[in-house]
N, C-alpha and C positions, 0 to 999 in steps of 0.2 A: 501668463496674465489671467485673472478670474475674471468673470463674467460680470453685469455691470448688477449690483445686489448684493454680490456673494464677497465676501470679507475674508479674509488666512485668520487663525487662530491657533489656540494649542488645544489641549487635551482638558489640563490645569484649569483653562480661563473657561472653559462650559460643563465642566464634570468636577465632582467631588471625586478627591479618589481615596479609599480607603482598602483597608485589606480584613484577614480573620483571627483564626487562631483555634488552637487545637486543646483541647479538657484534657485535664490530666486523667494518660491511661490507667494511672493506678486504679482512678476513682472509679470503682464500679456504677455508682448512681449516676455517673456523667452522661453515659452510655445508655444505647437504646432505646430512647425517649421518642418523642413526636418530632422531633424539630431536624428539617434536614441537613446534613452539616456535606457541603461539595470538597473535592479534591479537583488538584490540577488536571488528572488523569480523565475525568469526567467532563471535563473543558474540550471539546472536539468540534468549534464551528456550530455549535446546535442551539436548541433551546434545550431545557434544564429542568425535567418536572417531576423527576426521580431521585435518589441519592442510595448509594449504594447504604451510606452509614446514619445512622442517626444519633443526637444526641438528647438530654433530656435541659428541663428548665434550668435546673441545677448547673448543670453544665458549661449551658450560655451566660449564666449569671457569675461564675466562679471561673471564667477565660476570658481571655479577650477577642475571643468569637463575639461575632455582633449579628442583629440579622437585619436581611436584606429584603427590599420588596420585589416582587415582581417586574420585570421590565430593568432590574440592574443587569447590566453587561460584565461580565466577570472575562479576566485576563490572566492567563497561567505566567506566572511571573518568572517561575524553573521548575525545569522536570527537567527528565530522561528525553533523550531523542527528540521529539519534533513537538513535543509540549509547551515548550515556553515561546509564548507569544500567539499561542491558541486567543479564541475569543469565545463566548458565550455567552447569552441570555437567558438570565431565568424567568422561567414560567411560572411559577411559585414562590413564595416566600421561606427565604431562605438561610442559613449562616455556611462560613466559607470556614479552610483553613488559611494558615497567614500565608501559604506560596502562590493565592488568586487576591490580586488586585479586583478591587466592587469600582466600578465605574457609574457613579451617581450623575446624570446628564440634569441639565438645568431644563425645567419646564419648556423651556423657547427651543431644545432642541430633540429631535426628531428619534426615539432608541434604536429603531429601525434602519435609518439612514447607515446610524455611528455603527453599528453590528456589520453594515454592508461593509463600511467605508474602512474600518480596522482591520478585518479581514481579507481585504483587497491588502492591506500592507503590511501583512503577514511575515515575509522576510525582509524585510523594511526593518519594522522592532524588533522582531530577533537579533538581532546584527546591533542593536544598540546596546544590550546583552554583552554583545562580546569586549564591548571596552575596558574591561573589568577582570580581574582574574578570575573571576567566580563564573561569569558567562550567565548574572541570572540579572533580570530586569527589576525594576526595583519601582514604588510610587514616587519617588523624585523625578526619575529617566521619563516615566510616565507621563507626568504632566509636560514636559515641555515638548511631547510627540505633534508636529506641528500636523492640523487640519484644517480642508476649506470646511466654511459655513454657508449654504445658500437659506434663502430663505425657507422658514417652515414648513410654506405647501409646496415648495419646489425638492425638500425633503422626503416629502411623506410620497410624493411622484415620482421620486428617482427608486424608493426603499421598496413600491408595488410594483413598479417594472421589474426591479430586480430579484424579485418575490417567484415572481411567474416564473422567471428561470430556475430557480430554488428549486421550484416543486417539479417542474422538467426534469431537471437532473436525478431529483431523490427517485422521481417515477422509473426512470431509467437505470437509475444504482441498483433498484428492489426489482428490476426486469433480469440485471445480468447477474443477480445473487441468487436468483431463482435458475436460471438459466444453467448457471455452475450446479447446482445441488443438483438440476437435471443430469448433467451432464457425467457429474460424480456418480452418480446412481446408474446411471443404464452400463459407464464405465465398470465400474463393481459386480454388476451382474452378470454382466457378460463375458468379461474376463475370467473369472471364478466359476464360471459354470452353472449358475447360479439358473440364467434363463438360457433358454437355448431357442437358438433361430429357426423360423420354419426352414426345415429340409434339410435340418443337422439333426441326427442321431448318431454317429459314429463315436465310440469312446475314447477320450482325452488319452494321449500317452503322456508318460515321463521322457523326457530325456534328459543328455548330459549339454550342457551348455557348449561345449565344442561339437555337439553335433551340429549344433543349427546355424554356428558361429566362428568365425575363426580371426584371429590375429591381424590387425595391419601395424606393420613395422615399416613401411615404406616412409625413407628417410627423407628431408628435404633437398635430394640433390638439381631440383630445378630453378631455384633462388625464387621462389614463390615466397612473398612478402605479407599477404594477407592471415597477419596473427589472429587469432580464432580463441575467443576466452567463452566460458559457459555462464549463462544468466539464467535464474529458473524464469525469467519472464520469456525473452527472447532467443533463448536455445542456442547454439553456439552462432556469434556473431564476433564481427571483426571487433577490434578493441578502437579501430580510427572509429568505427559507426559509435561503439557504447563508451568510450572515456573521451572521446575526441583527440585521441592521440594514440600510438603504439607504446606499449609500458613494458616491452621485450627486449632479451638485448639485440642487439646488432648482427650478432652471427648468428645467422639461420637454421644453418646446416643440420643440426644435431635435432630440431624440431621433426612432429612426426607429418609427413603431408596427409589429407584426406582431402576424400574426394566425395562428391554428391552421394548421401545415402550410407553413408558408413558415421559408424557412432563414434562418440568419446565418453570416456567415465572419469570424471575428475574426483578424488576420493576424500576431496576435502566438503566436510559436512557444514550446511547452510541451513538458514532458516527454510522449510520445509522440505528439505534432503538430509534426514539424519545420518545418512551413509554416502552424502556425497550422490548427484545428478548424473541421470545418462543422458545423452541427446547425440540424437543424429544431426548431420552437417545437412542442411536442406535449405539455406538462403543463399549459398552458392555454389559453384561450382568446385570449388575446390580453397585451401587454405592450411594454414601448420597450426599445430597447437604445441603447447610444452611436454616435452619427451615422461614428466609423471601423470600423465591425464594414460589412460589403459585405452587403447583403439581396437574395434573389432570391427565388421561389417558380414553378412551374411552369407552363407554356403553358396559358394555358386552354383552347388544343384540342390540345395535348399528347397523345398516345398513351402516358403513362409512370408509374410506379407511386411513389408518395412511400417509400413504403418499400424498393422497391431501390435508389434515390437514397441514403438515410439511410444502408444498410448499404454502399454503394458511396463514399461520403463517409469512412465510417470506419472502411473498410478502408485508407483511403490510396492510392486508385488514381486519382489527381488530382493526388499529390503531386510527380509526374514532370513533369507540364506546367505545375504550378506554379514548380516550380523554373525552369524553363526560361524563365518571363517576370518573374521576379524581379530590380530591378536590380542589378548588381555592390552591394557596398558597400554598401548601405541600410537595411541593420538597423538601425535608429535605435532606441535604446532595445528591442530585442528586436521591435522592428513590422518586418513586410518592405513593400518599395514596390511594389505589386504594381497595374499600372495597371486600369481598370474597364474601360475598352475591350479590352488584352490579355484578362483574366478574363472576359469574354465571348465571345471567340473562340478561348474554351482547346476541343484536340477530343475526343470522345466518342467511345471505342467501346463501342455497345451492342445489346444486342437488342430484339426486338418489345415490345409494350410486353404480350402475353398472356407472352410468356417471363419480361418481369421479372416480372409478378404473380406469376408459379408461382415464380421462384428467389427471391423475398422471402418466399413463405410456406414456402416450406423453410426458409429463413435463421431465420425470426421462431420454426418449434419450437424449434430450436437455441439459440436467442436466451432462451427461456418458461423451457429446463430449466436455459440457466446462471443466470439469478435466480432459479431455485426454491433451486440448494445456494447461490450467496450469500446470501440471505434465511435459510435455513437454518443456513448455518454465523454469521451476525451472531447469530441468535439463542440458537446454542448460549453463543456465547465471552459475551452478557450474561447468559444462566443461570448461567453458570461463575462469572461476574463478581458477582452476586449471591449466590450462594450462598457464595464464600469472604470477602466483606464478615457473613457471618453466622458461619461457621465459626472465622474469626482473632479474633473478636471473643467467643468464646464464645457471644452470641444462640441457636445453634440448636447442641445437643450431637449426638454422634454416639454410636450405641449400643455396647458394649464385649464382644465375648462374653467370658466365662473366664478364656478363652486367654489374649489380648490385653493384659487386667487382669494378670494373671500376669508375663507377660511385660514 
């Protein structure tokens, strides 16, 4: 039930909804003009004051590109991946292509408000997408996307509260993107030799990768359940923790067991692992993974630090000589063929093993403060996230001085 003011509506019954359209590429004169012309891809939750393309007079006049003013809310209708049902405001005046819905708000309502409040229902619309074979949203589906309306200045109250959080977050996004690029940098330098720590002078050897390392084949003969899959976010983690369920068979047995502090290489290449992730086992004590992930863990009289290994793993500074023993043509289903015997004769350049302790625990601050602002900013955006499951819904009112009533 709405609050006593506030009325249900659609999309339809307080916005225009129109779309764009795209110049013929042949047309060279279409092209490169003054006039911005938006893509769906450029639709990310934002404001809009830039355009990758532009088109010319010609162009707008000879398509069925239209332009838009400032303050229109633009809606990705389909894309790739996580595009359709994006939202956006422009900040400029504008023309679209035809896959972003122009959302034209009737003077009586608030742009601000409708940017908060569409974006809170982000997988809401997408999913209206799906009824369709195509999975793309359309200006029909559009209009009937049901919305409350509270009053004007009860809008323009909810969209500045919600503002303040806005800028929290973005302030916090540009602290851990700062943070990373630190973090990237001292990693590269130190690794590589680049800088050296006071009270290290001693010269880098080579070695051969079994020197420093050696094989675990330790089967699962203890009926140890906890399946162990690689995330490049999360490092290896149980599959109950990341799918919510085990997606392994049933007989264990043949899985390899590891235990705290011993690695796995899974050889199938992901978005930012061209050759496939290493990671050590370090969220628990122990767990099995599938018998083609490659297992090793460290010399037992190794002079070497689990943790520069870790960081030196996932910097990618392996992934040169991995490449290099990689057969032609072998990517079989995204797995490389990457021989056990090659992978152990992959070589090392590295330092003392007091140097890597000292450049891991420089790495590991660097390391503390960028999951202090991701923690941080996850937390902000589900305060945000809760607090306008309260506000769209009337639940929690916001106070009105005077002014605001008045107005």
């Amino acid at each position: 039930m709405l609050p006593e003011g506030w009325h249900r509506s659609t999309l339809g019954e307080i916005a225009r909804i129109s779309s764009g359209g795209t110049p013929d590429r042949a047309e060279p004169s279409y092209w490169g003009g003054d006039v911005p012309w938006v893509t769906t891809g450029e639709i990310q939750f934002n404001t809009i004051t830039s355009t990758a393309e532009k088109i010319t007079e010609a162009g707008l006049k000879n398509s069925s590109a239209k332009l838009f003013p400032p303050g229109t809310l633009l809606m990705a209708m389909y894309g790739q991946g996580k595009t359709r049902g994006q939202v956006a405001k422009l900040g400029i005046e504008a023309s679209t292509n035809q896959a972003c819905a122009a959302i034209l708000l009737a003077e009586t309502q608030h742009t601000d408000f409708f940017f908060q409040y569409l974006s809170s229902q982000y997988d809401a619309i997408r999913e209206l997408g799906n009824a369709g074979t195509q999975q793309n949203l359309s200006g029909s589906t559009l209009k009937e996307v049901p919305v409350p309306v509270p009053p004007l200045p009860e809008q323009r109250r909810i969209a500045r509260i919600l503002s303040t959080w806005d800028q929290a977050i973005a302030t916090t996004k540009q602290l851990l993107v700062n943070s990373r690029k630190q973090k990237q940098q001292i990693t590269n330098a130190l690794m590589l030799g680049r800088h050296r720590l006071k009270g290290h002078s001693e010269k880098w050897i080579h070695a051969d990768f079994d020197a420093v390392f050696e094989r675990v084949r330790r089967k699962n003969t203890v009926a140890n359940t906890n399946v162990l899959t690689i995330s490049g976010e999360h490092g290896l983690i149980s599959q109950r923790d990341y799918f919510n369920k085990s997606v392994a068979s049933d007989n264990l047995s043949g899985y390899t067991l590891l235990m705290r502090g011993e690695f796995a290489y899974n050889k199938s290449y992901s978005a930012g692992y061209p050759v496939g992730a290493i990671k050590p086992l370090v969220n628990y004590d122990a767990g099995v993974v599938s018998s083609l992930y490659l297992c090793f863990r460290l010399q037992g009289g190794a002079d070497a630090s689990l943790d520069f290994f870790r960081h030196f793993f996932e910097a990618g500074l392996l992934n040169q000589e991995i490449e290099g023993i990689a057969q032609e043509g072998a990517r079989n289903h995204g797995l490389l063929n990457v021989s056990v015997v090659d992978f152990f004769k992959l070589r090392l350049h590295i330092p003392s093993g007091a140097e890597q302790r000292h450049i891991a625990q420089v790495i590991n601050v660097a390391e503390a403060e960028e999951k202090n602002f991701a923690t941080q900013l996850k937390a902000l955006q589900n305060e945000k996230l809760g607090l306008m499951q309260q506000l769209f819904t009337g639940k929690r009112r916001v106070s009105m001085s005077e002014t605001e009533t008045a107005s």
